[in-house]
mmCIF entry with sequence, helices, sheets and N, C-alpha, C, O atoms, coordinates in Angstrom:
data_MODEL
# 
_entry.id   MODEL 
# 
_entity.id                         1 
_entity.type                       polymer 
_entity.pdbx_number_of_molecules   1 
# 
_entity_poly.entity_id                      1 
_entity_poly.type                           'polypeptide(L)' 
_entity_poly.nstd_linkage                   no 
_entity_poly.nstd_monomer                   no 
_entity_poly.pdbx_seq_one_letter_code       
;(UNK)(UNK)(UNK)(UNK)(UNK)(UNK)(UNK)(UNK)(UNK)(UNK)(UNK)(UNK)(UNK)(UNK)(UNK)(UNK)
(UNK)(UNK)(UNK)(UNK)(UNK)(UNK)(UNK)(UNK)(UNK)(UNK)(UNK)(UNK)(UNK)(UNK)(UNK)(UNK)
(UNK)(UNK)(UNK)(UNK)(UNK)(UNK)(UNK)(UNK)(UNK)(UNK)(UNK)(UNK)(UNK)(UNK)(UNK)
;
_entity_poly.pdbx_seq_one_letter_code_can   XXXXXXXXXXXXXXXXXXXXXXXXXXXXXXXXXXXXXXXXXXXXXXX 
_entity_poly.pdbx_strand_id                 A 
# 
loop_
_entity_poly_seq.entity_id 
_entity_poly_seq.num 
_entity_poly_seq.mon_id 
_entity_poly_seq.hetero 
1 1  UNK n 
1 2  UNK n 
1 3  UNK n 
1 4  UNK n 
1 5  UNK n 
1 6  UNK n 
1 7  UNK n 
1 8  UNK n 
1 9  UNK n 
1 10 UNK n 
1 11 UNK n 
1 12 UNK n 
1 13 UNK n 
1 14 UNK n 
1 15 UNK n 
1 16 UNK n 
1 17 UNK n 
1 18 UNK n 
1 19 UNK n 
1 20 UNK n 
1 21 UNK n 
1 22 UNK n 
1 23 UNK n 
1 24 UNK n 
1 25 UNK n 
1 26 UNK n 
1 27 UNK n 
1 28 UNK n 
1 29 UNK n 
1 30 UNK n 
1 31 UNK n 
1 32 UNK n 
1 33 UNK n 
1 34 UNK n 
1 35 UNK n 
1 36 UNK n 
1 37 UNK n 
1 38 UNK n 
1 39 UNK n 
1 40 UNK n 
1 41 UNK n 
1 42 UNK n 
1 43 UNK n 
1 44 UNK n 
1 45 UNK n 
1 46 UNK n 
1 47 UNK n 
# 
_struct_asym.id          A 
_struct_asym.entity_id   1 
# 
loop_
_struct_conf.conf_type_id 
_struct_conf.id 
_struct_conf.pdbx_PDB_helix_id 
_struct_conf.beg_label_comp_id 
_struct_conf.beg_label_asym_id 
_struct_conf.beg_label_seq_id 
_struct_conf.pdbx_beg_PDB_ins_code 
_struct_conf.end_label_comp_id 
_struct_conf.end_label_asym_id 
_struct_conf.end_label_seq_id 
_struct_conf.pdbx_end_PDB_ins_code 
_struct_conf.beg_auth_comp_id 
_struct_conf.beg_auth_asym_id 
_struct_conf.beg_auth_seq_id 
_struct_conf.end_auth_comp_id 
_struct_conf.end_auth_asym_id 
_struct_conf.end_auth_seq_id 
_struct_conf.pdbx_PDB_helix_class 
_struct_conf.details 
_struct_conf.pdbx_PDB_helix_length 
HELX_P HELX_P1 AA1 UNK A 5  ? UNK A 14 ? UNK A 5  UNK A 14 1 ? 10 
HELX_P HELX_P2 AA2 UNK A 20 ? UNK A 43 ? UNK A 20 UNK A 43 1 ? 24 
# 
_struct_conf_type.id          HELX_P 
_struct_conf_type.criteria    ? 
_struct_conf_type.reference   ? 
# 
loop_
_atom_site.group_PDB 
_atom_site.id 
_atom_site.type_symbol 
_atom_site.label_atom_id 
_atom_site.label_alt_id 
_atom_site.label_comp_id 
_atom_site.label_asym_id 
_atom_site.label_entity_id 
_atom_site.label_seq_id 
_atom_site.pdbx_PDB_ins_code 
_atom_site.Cartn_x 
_atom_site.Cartn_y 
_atom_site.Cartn_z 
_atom_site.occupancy 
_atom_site.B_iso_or_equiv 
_atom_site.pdbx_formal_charge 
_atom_site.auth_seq_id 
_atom_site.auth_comp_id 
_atom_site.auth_asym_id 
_atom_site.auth_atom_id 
_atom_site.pdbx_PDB_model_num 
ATOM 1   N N  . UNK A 1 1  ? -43.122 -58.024 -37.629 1.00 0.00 ? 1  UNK A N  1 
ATOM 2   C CA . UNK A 1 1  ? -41.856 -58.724 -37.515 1.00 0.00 ? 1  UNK A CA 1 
ATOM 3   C C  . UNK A 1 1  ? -41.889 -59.922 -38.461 1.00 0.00 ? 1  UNK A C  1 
ATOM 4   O O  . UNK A 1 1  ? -42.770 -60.778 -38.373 1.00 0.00 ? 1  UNK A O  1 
ATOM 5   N N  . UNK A 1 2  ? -40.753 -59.974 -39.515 1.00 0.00 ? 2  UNK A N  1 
ATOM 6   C CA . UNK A 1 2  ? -40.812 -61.369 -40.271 1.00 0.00 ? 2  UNK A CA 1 
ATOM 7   C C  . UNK A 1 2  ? -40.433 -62.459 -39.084 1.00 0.00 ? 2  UNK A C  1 
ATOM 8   O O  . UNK A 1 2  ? -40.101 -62.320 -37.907 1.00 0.00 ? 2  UNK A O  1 
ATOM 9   N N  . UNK A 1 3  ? -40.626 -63.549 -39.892 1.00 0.00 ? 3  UNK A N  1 
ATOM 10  C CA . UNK A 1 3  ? -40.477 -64.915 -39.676 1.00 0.00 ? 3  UNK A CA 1 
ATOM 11  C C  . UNK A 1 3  ? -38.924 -65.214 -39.352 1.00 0.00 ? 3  UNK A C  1 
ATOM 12  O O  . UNK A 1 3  ? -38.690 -66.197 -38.649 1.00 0.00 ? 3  UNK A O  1 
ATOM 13  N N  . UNK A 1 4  ? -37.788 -64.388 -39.844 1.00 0.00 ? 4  UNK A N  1 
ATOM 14  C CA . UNK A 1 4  ? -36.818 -64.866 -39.880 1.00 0.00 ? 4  UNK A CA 1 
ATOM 15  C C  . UNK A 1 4  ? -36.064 -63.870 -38.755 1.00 0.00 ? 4  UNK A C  1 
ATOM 16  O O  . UNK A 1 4  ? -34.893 -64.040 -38.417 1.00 0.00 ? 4  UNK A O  1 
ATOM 17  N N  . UNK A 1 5  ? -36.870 -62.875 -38.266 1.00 0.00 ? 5  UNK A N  1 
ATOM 18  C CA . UNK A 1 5  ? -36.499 -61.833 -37.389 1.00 0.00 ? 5  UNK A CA 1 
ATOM 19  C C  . UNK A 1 5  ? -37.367 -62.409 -35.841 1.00 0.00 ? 5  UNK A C  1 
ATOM 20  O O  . UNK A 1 5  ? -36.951 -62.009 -34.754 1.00 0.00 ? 5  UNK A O  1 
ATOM 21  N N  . UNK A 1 6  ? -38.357 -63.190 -35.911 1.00 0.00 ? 6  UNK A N  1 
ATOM 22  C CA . UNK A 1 6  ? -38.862 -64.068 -34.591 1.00 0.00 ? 6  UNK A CA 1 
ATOM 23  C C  . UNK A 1 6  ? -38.163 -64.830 -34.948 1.00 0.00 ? 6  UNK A C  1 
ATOM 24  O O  . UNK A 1 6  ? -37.823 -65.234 -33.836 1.00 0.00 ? 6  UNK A O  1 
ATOM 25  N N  . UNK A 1 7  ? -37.587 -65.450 -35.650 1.00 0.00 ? 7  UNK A N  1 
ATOM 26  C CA . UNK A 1 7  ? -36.944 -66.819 -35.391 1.00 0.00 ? 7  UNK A CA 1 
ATOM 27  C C  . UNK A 1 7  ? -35.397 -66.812 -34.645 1.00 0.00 ? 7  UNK A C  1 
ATOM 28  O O  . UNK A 1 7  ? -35.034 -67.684 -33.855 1.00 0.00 ? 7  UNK A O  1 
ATOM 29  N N  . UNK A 1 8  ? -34.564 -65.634 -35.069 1.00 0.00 ? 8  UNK A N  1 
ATOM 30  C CA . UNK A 1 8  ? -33.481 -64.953 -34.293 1.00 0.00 ? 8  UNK A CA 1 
ATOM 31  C C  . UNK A 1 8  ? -33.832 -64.774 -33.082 1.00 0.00 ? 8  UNK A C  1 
ATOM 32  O O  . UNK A 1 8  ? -33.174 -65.449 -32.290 1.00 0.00 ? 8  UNK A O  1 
ATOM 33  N N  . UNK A 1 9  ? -34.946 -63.850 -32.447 1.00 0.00 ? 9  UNK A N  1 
ATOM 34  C CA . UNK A 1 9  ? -35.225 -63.233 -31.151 1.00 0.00 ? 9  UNK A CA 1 
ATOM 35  C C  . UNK A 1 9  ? -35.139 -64.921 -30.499 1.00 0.00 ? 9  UNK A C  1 
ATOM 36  O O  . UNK A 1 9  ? -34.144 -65.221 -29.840 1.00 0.00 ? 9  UNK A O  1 
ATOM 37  N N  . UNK A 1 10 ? -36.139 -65.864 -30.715 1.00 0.00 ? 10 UNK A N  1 
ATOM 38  C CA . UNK A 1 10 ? -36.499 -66.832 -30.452 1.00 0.00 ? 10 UNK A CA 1 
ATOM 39  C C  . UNK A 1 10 ? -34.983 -67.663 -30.077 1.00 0.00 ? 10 UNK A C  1 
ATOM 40  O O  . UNK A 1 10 ? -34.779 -68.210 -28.993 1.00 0.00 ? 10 UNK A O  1 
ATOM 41  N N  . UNK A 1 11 ? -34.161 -67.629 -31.025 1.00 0.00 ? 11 UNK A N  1 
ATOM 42  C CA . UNK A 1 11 ? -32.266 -68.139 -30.850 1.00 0.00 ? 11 UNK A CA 1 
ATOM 43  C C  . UNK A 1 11 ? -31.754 -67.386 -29.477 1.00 0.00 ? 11 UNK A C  1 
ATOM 44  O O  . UNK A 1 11 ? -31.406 -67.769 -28.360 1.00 0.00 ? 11 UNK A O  1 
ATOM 45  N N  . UNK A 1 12 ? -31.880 -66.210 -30.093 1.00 0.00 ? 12 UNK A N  1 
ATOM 46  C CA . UNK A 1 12 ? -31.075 -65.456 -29.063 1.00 0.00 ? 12 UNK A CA 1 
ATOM 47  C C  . UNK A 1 12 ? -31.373 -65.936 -27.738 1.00 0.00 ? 12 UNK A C  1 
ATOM 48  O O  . UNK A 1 12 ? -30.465 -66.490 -27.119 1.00 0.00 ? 12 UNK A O  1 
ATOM 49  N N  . UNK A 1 13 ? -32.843 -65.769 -27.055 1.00 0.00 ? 13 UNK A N  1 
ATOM 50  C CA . UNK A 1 13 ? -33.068 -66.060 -25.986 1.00 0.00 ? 13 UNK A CA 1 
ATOM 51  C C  . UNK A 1 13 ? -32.635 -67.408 -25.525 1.00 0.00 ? 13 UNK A C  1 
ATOM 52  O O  . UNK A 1 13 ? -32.402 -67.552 -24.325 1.00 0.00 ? 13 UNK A O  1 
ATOM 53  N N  . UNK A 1 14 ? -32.468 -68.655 -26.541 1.00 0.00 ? 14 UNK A N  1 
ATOM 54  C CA . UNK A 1 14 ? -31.964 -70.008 -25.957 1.00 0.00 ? 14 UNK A CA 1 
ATOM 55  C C  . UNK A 1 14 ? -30.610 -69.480 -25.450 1.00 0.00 ? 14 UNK A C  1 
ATOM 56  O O  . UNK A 1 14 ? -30.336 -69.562 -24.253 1.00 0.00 ? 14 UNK A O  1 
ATOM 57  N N  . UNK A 1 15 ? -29.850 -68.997 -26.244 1.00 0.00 ? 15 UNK A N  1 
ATOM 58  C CA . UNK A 1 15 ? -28.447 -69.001 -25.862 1.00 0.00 ? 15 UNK A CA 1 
ATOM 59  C C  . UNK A 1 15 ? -28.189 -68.127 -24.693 1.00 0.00 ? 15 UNK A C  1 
ATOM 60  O O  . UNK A 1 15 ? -28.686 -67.036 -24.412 1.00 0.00 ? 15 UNK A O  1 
ATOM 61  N N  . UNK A 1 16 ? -27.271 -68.869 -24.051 1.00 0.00 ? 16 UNK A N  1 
ATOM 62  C CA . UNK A 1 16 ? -26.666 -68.423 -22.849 1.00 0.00 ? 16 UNK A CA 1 
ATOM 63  C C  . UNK A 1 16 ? -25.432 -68.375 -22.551 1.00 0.00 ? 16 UNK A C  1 
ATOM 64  O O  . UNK A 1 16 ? -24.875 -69.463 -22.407 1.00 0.00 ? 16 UNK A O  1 
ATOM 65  N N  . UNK A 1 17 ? -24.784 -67.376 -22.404 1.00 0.00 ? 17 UNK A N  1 
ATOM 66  C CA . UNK A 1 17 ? -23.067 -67.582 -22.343 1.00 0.00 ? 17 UNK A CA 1 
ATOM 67  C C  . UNK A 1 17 ? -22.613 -66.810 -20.940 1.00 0.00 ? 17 UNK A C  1 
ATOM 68  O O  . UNK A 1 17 ? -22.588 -65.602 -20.706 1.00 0.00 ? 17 UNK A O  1 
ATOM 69  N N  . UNK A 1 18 ? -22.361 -67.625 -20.324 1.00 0.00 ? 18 UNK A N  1 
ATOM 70  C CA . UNK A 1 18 ? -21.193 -67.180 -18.979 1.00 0.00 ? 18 UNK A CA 1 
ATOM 71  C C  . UNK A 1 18 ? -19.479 -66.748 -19.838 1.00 0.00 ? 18 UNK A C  1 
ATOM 72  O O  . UNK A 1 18 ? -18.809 -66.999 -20.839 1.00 0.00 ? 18 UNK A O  1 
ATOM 73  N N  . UNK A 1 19 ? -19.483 -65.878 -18.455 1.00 0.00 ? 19 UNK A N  1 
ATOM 74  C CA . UNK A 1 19 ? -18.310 -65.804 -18.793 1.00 0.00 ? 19 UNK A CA 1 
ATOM 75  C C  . UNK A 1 19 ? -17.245 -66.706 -18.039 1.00 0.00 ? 19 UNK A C  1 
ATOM 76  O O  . UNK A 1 19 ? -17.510 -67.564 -17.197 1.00 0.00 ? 19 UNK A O  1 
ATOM 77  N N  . UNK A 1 20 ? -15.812 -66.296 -18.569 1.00 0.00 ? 20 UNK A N  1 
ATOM 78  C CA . UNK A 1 20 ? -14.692 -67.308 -18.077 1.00 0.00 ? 20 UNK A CA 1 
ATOM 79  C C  . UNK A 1 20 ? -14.890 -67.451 -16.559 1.00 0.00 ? 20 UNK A C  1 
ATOM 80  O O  . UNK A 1 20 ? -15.210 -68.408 -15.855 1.00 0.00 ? 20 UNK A O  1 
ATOM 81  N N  . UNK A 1 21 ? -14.541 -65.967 -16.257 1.00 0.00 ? 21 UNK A N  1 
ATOM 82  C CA . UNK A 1 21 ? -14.999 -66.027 -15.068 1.00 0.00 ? 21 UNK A CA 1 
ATOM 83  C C  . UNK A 1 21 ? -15.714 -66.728 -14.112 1.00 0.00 ? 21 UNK A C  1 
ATOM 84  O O  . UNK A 1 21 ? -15.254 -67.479 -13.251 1.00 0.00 ? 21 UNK A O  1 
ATOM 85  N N  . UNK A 1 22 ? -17.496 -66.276 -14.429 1.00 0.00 ? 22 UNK A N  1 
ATOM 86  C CA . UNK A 1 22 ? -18.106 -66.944 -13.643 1.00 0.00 ? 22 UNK A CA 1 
ATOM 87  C C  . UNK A 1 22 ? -17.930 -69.160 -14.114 1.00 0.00 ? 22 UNK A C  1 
ATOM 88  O O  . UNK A 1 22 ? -18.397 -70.119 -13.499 1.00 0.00 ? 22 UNK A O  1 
ATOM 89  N N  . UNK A 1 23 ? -17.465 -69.134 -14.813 1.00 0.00 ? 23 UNK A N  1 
ATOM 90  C CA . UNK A 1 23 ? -17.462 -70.665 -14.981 1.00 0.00 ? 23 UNK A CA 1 
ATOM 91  C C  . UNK A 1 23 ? -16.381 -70.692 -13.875 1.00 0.00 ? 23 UNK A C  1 
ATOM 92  O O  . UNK A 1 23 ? -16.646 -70.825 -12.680 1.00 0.00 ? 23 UNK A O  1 
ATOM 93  N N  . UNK A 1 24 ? -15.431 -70.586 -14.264 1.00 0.00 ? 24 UNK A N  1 
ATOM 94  C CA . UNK A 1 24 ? -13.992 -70.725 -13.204 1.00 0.00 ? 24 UNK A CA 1 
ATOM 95  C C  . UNK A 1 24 ? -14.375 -70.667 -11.931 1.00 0.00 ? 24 UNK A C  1 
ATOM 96  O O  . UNK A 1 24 ? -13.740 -71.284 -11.076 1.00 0.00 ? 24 UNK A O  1 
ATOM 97  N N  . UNK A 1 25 ? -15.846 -69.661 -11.511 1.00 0.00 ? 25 UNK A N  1 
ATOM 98  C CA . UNK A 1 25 ? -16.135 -69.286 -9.698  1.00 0.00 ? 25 UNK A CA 1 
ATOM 99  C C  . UNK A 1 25 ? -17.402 -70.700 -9.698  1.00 0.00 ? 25 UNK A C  1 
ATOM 100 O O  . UNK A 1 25 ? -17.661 -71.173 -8.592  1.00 0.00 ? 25 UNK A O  1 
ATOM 101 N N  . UNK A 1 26 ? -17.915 -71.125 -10.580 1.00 0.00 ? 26 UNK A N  1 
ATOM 102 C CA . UNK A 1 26 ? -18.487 -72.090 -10.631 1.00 0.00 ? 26 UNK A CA 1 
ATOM 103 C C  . UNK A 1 26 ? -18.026 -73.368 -10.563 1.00 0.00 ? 26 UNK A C  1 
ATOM 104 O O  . UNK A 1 26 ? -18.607 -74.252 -9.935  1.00 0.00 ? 26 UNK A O  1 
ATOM 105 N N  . UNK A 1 27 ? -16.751 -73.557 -11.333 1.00 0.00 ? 27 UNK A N  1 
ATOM 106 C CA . UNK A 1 27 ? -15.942 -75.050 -11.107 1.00 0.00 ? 27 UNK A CA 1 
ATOM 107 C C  . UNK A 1 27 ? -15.118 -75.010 -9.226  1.00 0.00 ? 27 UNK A C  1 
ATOM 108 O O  . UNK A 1 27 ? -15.043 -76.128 -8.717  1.00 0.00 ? 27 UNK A O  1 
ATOM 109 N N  . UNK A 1 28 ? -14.771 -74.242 -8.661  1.00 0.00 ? 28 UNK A N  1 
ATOM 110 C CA . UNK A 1 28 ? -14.113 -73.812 -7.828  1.00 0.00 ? 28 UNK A CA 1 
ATOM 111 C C  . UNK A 1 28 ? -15.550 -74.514 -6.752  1.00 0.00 ? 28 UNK A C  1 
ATOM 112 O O  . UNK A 1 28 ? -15.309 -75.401 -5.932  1.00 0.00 ? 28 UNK A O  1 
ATOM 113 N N  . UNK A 1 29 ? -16.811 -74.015 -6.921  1.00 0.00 ? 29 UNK A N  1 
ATOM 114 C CA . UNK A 1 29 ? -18.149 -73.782 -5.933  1.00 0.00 ? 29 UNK A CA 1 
ATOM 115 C C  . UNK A 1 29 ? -17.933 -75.516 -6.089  1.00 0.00 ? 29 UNK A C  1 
ATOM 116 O O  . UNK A 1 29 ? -17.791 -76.191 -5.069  1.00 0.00 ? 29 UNK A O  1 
ATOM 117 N N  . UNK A 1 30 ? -17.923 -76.174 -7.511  1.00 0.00 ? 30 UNK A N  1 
ATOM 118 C CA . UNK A 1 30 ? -18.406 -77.258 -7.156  1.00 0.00 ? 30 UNK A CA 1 
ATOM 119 C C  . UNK A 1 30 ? -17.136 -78.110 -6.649  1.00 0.00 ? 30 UNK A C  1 
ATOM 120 O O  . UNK A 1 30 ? -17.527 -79.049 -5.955  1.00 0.00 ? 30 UNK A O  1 
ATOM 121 N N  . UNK A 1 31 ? -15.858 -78.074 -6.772  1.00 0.00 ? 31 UNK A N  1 
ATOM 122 C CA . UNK A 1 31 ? -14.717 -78.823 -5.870  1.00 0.00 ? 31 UNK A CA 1 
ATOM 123 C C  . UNK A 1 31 ? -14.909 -78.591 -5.045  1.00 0.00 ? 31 UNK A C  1 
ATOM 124 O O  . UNK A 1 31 ? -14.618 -79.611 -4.420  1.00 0.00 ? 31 UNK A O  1 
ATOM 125 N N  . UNK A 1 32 ? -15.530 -77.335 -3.805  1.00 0.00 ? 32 UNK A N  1 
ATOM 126 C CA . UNK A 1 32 ? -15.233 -77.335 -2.983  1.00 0.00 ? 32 UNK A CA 1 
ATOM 127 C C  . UNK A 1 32 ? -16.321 -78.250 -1.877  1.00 0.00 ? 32 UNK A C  1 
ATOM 128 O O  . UNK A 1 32 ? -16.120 -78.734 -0.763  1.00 0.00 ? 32 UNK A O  1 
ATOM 129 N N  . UNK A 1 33 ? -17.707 -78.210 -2.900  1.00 0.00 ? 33 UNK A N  1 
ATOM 130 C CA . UNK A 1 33 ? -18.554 -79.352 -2.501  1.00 0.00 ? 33 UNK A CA 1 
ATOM 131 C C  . UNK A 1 33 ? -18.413 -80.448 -2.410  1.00 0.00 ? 33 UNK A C  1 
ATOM 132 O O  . UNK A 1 33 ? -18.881 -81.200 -1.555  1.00 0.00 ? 33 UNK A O  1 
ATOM 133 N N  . UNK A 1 34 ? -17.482 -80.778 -3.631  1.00 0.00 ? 34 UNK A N  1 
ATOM 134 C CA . UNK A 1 34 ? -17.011 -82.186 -3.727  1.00 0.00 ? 34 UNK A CA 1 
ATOM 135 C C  . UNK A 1 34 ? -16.492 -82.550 -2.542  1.00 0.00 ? 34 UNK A C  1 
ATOM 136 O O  . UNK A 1 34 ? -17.008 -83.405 -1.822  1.00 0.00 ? 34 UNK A O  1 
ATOM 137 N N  . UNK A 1 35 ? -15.219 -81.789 -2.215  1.00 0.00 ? 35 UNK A N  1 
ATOM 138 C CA . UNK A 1 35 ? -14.438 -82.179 -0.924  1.00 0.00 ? 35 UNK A CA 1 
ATOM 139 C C  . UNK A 1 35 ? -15.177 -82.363 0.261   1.00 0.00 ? 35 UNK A C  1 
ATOM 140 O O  . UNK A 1 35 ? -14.923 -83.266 1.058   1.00 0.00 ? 35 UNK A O  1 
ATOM 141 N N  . UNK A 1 36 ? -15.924 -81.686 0.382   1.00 0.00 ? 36 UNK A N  1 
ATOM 142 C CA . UNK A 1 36 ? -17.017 -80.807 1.989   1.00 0.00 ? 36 UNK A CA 1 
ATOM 143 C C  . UNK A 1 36 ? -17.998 -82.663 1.709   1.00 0.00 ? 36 UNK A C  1 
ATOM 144 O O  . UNK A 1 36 ? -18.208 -83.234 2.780   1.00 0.00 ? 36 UNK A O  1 
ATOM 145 N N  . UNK A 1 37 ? -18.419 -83.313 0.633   1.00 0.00 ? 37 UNK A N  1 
ATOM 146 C CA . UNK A 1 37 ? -18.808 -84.631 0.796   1.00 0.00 ? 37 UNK A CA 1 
ATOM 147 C C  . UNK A 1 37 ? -18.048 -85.816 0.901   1.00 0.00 ? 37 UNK A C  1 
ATOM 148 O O  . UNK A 1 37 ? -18.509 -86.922 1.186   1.00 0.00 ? 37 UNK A O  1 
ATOM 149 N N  . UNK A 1 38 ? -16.983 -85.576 0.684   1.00 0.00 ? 38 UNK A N  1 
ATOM 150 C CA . UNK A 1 38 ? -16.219 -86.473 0.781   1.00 0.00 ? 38 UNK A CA 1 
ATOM 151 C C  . UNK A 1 38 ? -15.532 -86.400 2.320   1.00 0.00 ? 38 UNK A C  1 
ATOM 152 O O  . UNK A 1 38 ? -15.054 -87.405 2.847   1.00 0.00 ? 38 UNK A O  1 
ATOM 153 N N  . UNK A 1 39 ? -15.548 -84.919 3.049   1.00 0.00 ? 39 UNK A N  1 
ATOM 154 C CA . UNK A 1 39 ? -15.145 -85.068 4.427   1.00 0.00 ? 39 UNK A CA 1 
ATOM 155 C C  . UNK A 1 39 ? -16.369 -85.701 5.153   1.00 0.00 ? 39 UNK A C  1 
ATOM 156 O O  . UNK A 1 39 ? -16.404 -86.641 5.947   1.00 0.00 ? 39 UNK A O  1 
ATOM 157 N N  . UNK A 1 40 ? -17.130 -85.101 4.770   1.00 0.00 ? 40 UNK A N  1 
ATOM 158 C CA . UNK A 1 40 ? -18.674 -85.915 5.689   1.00 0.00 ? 40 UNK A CA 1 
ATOM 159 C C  . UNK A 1 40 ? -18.757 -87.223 5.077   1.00 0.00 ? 40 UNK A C  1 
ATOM 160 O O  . UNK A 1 40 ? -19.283 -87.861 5.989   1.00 0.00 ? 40 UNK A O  1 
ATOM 161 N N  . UNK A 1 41 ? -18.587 -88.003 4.166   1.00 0.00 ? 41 UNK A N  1 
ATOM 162 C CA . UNK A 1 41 ? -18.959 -89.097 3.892   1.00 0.00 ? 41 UNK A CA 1 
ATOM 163 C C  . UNK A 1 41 ? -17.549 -90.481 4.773   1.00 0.00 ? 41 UNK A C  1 
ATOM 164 O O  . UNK A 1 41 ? -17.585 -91.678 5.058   1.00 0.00 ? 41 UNK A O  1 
ATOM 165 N N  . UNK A 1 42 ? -16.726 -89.590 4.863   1.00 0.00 ? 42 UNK A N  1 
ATOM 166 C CA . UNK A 1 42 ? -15.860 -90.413 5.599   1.00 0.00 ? 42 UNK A CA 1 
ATOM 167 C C  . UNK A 1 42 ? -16.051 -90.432 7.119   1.00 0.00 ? 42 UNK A C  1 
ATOM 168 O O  . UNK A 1 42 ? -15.894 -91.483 7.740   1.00 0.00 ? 42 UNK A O  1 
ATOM 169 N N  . UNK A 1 43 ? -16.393 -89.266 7.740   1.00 0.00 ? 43 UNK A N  1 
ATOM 170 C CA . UNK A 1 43 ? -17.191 -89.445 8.982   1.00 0.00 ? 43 UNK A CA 1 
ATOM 171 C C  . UNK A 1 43 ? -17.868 -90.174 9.306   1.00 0.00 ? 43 UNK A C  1 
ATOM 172 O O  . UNK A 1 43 ? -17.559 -90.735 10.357  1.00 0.00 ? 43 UNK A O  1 
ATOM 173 N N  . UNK A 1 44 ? -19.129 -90.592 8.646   1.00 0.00 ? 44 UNK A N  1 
ATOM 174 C CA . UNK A 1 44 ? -19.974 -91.443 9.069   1.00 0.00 ? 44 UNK A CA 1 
ATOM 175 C C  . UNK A 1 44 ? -20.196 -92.783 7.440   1.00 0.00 ? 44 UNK A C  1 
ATOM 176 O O  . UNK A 1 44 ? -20.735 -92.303 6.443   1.00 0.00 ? 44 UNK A O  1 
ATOM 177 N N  . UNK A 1 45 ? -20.025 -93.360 7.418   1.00 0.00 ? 45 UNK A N  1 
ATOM 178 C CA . UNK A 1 45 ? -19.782 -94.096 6.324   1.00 0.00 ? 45 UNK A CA 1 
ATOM 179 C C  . UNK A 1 45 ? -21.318 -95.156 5.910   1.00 0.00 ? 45 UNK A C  1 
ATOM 180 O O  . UNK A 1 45 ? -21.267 -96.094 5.114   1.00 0.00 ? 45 UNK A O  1 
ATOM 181 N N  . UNK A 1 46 ? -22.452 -94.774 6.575   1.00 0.00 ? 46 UNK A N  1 
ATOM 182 C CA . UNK A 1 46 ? -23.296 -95.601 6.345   1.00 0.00 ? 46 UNK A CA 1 
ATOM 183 C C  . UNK A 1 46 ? -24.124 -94.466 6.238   1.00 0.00 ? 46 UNK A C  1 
ATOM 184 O O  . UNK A 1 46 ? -24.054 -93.337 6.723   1.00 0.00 ? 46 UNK A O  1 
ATOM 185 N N  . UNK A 1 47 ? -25.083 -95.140 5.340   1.00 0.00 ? 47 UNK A N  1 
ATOM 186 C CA . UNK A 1 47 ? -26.331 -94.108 4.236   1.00 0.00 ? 47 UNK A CA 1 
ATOM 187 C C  . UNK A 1 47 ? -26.758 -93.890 4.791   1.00 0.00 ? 47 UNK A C  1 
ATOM 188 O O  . UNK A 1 47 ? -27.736 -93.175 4.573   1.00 0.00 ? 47 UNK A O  1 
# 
């Protein structure tokens, strides 16, 4: 294998691409955490 054909394999593997999708089921996961702390944090208001 050349140098410039490990150096691709080596790229490829950094990169990572979601799709729209799962980002969109991912932004959704984290508002809904957001909220779910913000109902418990108003419940009890001391650390």
């Amino acid at each position: 294998m050349s140098k410039a054909q490990a150096a691709a394999e080596t790229a490829r593997d950094r990169l990572d691409f979601v799709t729209r999708r799962e980002m969109d089921e991912l932004r959704e996961a984290v508002e809904r955490l957001a909220a779910r702390i913000e109902r418990l944090e108003r419940q009890d208001p001391t650390p």
